[in-house]
C-alpha positions as CSV (number, residue, x, y, z in Angstrom):
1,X,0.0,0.0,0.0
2,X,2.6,2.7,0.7
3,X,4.8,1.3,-2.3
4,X,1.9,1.9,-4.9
5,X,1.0,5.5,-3.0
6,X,4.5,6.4,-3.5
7,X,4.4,5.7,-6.9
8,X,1.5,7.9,-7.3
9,X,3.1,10.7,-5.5
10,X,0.1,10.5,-3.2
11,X,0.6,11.4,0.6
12,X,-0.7,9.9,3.5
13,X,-3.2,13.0,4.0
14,X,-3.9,12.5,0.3
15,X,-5.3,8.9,0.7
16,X,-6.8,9.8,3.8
17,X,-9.0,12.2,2.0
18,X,-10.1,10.5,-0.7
19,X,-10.9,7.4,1.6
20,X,-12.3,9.4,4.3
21,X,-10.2,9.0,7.2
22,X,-7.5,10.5,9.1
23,X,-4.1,10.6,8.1
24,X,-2.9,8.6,11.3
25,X,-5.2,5.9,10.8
26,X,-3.9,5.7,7.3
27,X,-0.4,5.6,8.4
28,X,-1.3,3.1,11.4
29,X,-3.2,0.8,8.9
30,X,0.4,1.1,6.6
31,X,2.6,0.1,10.0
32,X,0.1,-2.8,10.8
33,X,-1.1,-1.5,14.0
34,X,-4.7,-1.3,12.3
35,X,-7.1,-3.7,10.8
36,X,-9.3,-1.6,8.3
37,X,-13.0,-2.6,7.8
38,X,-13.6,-4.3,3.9
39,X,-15.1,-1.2,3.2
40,X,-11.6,0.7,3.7
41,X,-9.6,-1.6,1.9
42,X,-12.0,-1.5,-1.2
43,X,-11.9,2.7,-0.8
44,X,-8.0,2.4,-0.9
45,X,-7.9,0.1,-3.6
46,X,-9.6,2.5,-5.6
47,X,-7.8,5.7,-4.6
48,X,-4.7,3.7,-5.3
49,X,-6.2,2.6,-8.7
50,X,-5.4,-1.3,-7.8
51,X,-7.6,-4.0,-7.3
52,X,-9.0,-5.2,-4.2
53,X,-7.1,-8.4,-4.6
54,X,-3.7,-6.9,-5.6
55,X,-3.8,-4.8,-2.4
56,X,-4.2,-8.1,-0.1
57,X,-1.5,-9.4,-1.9
């Protein structure tokens, strides 16, 4: 997940708002301190223009 939204030149804030979260939990769910919902993971698999599966990868 942070690979692909540094290849997009996309911040943590960045993802955060398109996703609609804060840019801690982003950076918490990146570290693997936080479990998102399904519901996340499908809204950052679409800011991050990758599919759901890719990202579980």
């Amino acid at each position: 997940m942070k690979k692909r939204r540094a290849e997009l030149n996309m911040t943590q804030e960045d993802l955060a708002e398109k996703v609609g979260a804060s840019r801690v939990y982003i950076g918490y769910v990146e570290q693997g301190r936080n479990t998102p919902t399904l519901e996340i993971l499908e809204k950052i698999a679409k800011a991050l223009k990758m599919k759901l599966g890719d990202l579980l990868e």
